[in-house]
C-alpha positions in Angstrom: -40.8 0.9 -19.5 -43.8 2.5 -20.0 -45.9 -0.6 -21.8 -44.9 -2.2 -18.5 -45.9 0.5 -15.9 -42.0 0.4 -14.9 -42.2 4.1 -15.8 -44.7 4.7 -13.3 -43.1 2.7 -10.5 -39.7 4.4 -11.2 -40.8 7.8 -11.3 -43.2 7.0 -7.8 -40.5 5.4 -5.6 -37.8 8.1 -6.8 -39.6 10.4 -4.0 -38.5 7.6 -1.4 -35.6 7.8 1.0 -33.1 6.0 -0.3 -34.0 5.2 -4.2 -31.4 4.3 -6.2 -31.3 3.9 -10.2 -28.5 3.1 -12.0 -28.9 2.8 -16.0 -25.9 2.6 -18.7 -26.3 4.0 -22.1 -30.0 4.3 -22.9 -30.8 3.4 -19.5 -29.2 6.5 -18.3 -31.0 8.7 -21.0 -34.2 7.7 -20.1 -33.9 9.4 -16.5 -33.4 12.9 -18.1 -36.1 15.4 -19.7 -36.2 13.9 -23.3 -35.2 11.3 -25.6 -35.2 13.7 -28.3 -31.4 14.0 -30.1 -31.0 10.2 -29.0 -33.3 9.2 -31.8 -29.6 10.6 -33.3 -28.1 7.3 -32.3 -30.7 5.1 -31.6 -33.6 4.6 -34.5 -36.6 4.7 -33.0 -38.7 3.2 -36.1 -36.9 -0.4 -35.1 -39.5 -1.5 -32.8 -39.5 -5.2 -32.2 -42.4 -7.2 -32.4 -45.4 -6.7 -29.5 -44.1 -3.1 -29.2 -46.4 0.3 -29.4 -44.9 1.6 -32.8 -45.0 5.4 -31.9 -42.0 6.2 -29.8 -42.3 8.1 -26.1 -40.3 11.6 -26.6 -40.7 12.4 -23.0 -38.1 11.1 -20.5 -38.7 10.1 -17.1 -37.6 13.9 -15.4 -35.7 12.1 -12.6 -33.8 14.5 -13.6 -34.0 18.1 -15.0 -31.7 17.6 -18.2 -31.1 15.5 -20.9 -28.0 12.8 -20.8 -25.7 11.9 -23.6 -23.9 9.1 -22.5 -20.6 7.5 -24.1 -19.3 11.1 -24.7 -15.7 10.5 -25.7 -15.5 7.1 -25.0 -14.2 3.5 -26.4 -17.2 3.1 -27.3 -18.7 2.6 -31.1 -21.5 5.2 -30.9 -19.2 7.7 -28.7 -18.6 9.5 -31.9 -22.8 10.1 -32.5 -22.8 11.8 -29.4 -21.5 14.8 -31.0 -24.4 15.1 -33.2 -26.3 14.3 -30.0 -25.0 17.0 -27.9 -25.1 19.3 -30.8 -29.2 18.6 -31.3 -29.4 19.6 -27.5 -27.3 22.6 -27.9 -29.9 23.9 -31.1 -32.8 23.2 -29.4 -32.3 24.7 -26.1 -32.2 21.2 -24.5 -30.0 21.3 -21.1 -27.7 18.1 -20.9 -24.8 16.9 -19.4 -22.4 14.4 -21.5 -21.2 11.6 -19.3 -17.6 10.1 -20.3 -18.1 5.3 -19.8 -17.0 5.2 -16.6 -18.8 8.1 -14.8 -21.7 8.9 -12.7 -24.2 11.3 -12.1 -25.2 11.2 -8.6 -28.5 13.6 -8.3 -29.1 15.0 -4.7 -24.9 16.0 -3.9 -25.6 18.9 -5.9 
């Protein structure tokens, strides 16, 4: 996202009547405050080729908390998410854990 200005664009646009984003699994994450505890899940040194090798720790702050997605889930890295959501919980990080199948729908607050 951010090698391809996406970031930028995203970030921009989410002040505009109207903007939707819809991400699943690390496209979900990448809305919040941080991408710190994901590293937990996903390794950030596998970087495929053409890639700047130094990972981005800050999310995108569409929203003001961090998202750990999969929580208690059929899904093969739903069981991570507990050593996710416990990095959050040490480090002060607000979250909220979204089960596969739910939304978070900012703005209905």
């Amino acid at each position: 996202m951010s090698q391809s200005g996406l970031d930028g664009i995203l970030v921009t646009r989410s002040h505009e009547p109207g903007f939707v984003y819809a991400g699943y699994s690390a496209g979900s994450c990448v809305v919040g405050s941080t991408l710190r505890g994901i590293d937990l899940v996903d390794d950030p040194s596998v970087v495929p080729a053409g890639y700047a090798q130094e990972p981005l720790w800050a999310g995108l702050g569409l929203v003001p908390f961090a998202i750990a997605p999969h929580y208690r889930s059929p899904h093969p890295q739903s069981g991570l998410m507990e050593n996710v959501i416990g990095a959050f919980i040490n480090n002060g990080i607000p979250f909220i854990a979204l089960r596969d199948g739910t939304a978070y729908i900012s703005g209905l607050e």
